[in-house]
N, C-alpha and C positions, 0 to 999 in steps of 0.2 A: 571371231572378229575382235579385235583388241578396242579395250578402253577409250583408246586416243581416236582411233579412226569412227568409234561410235558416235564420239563427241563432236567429230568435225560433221557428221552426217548429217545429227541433228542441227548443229549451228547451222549449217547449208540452208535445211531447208527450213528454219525458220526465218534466217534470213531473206529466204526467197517467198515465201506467204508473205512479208512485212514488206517487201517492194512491191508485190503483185499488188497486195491489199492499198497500199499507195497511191499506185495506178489505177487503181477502182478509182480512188475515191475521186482523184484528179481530175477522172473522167465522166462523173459522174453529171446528167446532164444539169441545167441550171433550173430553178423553178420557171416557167413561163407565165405570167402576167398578161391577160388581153385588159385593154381600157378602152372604153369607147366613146367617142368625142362629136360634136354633132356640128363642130367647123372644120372646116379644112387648116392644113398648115401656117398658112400665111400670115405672117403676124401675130400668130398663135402661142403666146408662152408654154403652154402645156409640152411641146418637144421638150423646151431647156429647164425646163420642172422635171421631166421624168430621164433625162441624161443626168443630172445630179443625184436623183433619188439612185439611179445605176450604179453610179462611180460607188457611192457609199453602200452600197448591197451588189456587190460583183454577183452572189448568188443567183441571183433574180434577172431578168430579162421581161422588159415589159415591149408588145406590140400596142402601138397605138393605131386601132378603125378610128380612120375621119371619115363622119357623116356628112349626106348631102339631103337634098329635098327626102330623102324614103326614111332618113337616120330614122323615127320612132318606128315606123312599119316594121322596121329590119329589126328592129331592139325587143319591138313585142313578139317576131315571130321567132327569137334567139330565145326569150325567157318560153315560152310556150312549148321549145322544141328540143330545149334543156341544152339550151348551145348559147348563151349570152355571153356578153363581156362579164371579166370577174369585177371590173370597176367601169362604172360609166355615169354620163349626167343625166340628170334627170330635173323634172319640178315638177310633176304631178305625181306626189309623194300619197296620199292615201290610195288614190288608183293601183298602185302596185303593192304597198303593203295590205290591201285587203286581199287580195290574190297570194300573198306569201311570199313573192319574190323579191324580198328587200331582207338582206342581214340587219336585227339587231346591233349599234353599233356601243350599246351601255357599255358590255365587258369589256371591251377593248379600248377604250375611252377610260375605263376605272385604272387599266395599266399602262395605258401612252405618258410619256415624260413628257409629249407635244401638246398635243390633242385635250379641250378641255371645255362644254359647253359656255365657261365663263370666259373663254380667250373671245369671243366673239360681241362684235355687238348683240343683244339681247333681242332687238327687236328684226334681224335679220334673221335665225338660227329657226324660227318656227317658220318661215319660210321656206329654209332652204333644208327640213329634212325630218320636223321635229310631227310626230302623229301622238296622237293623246298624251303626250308627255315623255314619247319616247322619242330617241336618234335614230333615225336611219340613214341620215344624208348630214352634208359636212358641206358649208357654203363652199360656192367656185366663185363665181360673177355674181352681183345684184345692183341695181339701181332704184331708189324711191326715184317718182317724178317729180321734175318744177316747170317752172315755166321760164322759158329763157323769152329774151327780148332783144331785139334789135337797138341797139344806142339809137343811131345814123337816124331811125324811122321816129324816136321819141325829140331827137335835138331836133328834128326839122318841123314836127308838129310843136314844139316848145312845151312840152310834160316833163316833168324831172320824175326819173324812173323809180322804179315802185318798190317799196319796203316788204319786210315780211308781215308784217301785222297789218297787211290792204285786207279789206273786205271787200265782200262781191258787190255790194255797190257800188263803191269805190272803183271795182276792177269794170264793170258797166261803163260807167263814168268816163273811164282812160278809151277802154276798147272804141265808144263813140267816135272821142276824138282821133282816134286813131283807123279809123275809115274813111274813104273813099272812094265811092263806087265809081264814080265816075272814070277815076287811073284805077281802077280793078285793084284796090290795097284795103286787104283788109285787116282786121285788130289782132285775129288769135285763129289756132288752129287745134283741138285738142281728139284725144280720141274715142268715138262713138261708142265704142268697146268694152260690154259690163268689167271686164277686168279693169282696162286702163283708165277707167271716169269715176271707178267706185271711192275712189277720197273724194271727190264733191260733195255722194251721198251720202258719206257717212260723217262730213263733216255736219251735216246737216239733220243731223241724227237721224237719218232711214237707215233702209239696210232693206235686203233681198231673200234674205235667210234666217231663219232663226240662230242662234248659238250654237246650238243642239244638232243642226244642218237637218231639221225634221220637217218643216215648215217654213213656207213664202206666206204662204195665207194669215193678215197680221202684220205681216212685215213690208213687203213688197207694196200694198194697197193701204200701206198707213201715211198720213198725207205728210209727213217730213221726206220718204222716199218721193210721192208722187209731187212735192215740191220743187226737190232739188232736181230730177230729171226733164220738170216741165222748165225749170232757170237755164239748163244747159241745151236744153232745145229753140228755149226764145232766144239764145245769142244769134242765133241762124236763122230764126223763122219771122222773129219779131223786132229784132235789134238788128239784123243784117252785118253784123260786125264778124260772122262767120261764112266762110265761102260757100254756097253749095255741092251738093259732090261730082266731079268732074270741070266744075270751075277756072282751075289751076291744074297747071301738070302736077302728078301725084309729086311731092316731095320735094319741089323747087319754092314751092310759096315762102319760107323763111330767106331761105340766101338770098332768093333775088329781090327781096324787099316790099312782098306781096301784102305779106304775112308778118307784124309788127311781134308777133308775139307764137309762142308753141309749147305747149306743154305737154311734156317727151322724157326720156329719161338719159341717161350719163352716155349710151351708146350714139347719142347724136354729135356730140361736139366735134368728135374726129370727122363724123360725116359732114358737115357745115363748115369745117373750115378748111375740109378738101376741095368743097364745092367751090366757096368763096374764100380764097384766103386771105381778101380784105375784109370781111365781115367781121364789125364791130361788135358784139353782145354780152349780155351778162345774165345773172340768172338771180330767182328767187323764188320762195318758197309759195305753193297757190297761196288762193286767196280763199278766206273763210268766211261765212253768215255771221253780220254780225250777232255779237254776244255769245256768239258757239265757239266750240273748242275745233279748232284744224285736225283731220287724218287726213294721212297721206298712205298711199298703195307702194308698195315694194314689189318691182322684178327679181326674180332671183332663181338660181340653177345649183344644185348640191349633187356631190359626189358620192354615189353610194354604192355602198357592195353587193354583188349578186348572190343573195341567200345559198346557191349550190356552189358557190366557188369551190375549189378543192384546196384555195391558201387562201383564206380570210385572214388568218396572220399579218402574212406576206399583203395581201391585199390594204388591209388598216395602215400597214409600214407604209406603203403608198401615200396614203390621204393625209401621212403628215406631213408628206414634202407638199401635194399638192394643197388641200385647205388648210397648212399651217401657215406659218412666218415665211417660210422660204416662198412657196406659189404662193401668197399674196404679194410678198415684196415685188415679186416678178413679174407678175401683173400690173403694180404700180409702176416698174421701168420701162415698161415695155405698153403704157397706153392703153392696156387692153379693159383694164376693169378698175374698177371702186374697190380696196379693202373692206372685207368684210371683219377686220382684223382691227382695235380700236391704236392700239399699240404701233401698229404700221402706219396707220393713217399718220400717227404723230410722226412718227419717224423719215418721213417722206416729206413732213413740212403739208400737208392739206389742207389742213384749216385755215393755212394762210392763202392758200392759192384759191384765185376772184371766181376761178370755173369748176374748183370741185367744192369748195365750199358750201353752196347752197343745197349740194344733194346731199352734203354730210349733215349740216341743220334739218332737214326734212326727214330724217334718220327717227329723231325723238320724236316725232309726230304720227309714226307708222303706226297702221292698226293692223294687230299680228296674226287677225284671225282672218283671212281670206274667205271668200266665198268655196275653194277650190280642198281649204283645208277641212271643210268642214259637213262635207259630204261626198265618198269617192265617185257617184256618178255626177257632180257637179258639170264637172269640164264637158264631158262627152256628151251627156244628155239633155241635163235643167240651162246651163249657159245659151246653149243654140238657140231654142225655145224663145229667151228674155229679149236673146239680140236681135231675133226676126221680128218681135212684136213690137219692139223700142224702135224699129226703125222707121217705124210708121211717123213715130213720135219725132226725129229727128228730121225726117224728108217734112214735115206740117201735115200731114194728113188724117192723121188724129191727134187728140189731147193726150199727155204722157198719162194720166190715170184710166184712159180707154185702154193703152198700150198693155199699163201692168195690170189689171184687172183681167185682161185677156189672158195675159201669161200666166195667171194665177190658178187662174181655170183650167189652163191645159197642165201646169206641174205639180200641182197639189195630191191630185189623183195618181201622179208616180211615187213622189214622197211617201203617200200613205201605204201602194202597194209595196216598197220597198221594204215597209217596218212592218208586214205582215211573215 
């Protein structure tokens, strides 16, 4: 075989490995990304969050599960059966990091050009992901609550509407005037629920938990907790400025002018002024004991990675479109949410706007240590317990220190077996 035809043989089939190999790569499938989400589409930024995060990573293919009523059922029998989303939301953040199924997100935070615990407000971030100091979750949505009010119901009782520096006499005071039973209109409507009532207490300096999340006993039965619980049970039992329950169709008391007052968080406004698109109202920070300091309770939901992904890379590249600059802007165009993002806020003009403003003042006020953050059977176990025993306390049928001294009795004895 001569020189020349050797040469042409080899060129042939080198050439032809460098096309094949080509067409490998061409072909070669895309990374797939599951993320799981616990709304449905409608209104939902999170689509045109993760169509942009697509466009800029052709690599990757993200499916998004929208949850419905089962979303957690489905999410803990995914992580238990080693079939979870590789990203999905979550907020009861030590519950699954003490099980192990929450990625670490330090190192990948230490190399994001996005991504950066200080991008965030400060007092959202332990909220929405942070357990003994560490990241696992990366804010979506959150809400502090305030109390919004009806203009319409204060300019007809002639009260000029309330500052953020009111004290809860002061807010007694208002709520009075602002009943009557007789047209079934009452002051306020706030919620019975250890989670959503706990800035009363703590403005009040009780609390339900130790620090430490080892201990009620102490805390729960010391009389600033047994104070503040017994002030938000006389609104309804003793002051009658709160409605009973069943009183009012669930949910209509505000719009229709029942309910002068509600304290709620950032997710009501779109609901209120769908209801009533004449409704007048404005919003402000609660109201604190005098000479105490105000906390305020943060809602909040963080995006985290599922410790077994097989691209936690690719998954992190994710959470900076969503919990970065881009999925927060996108929330903010699209109504869905609060920036968790201090930067965006400005950037959207909030601080000027009369209806998001007050939940961004109630920001500084947050206390960052939740009851939920600080022991992971909180939510599932010691919570149910408080709320059954307080309810006594809420219906009048016991004094609220009857209420927690009962509840102390029955979780004290779990706390202490848990630390054994």
């Amino acid at each position: 075989m001569s020189k020349r035809k050797t040469l042409y043989i080899r060129t042939v089939t080198l050439l032809t490995i460098f096309v094949l190999g080509s067409g490998l790569v061409g072909a070669q499938e895309k990374i797939k990304l599951v993320l799981g989400h616990w709304d449905g589409p409608e209104g939902n930024p999170v689509p045109t969050i993760v169509e942009r995060f697509m466009e800029d990573h052709p690599n990757v293919e993200v499916e998004i599960q929208y949850g419905t009523y089962d979303y957690f059922d489905k999410l803990v029998i995914g992580l238990i059966t080693n079939s979870a989303p590789d990203v999905f939301l979550w907020w009861d953040f030590p519950m699954l990091v003490d099980e192990g199924f929450l990625e670490d997100l330090t190192p990948f935070l230490e190399k994001s050009d996005v991504l950066s615990p200080d991008l965030y407000f400060p007092q959202v971030l332990p909220y929405s992901g942070m357990v003994d100091g560490v990241i696992y979750g990366l804010p979506h949505s959150f809400t502090p609550r305030v109390v919004l009010y009806n203009m319409d119901r204060f300019d007809e009782v002639g009260i000029v509407y309330p500052s953020n520096d009111w004290t809860w006499d002061e807010f007694v005071n208002i709520a009075l005037k602002l009943t009557d039973l007789d047209e079934r209109k009452f002051a306020f409507s706030f919620d019975t629920g250890i989670y959503g009532n706990a800035g009363y207490i703590w403005s009040n300096g009780g609390n339900l938990l130790s620090p430490d999340g080892t201990r009620v006993e102490g805390y729960a039965d010391r009389p600033e907790t047994i104070d503040a619980y017994q002030w938000l049970a006389d609104l309804g039992n003793r002051y009658r400025v709160v409605p009973y329950s069943g009183e009012l169709a669930s949910g209509t008391g505000f719009p229709s002018g029942h309910i002068a007052m509600v304290d709620t968080g950032h997710w009501a406004l779109a609901m209120y002024q769908e209801q009533s698109p004449g409704l007048r109202f404005g919003g402000v920070i609660p109201p604190h004991p005098e000479g105490k300091q105000l906390e305020t309770v943060i809602h909040s939901s963080g995006w985290v990675v599922w410790s077994q992904s097989k691209h936690p890379d690719e998954a992190v590249q994710l959470l900076e479109y969503l919990s970065g600059p881009v999925g927060h802007g996108e929330m903010v165009r699209m109504d869905w949410a609060l920036p968790a993002i201090p930067s965006v806020a400005t950037e959207y003009d909030l601080w000027n706007n009369s209806m998001k403003r007050p939940f961004l003042d109630a920001i500084a006020y947050a206390n960052t240590l939740h009851y939920f953050v600080r022991n992971p059977i909180w939510s599932n176990t010691i919570q149910p317990i408080f709320d059954s025993e307080l309810a006594a306390a809420f219906n009048g049928s016991q004094p609220a220190e009857a209420a927690l001294r009962a509840a102390v009795e029955r979780v004290q004895p779990i706390l202490d077996k848990q630390r054994r």
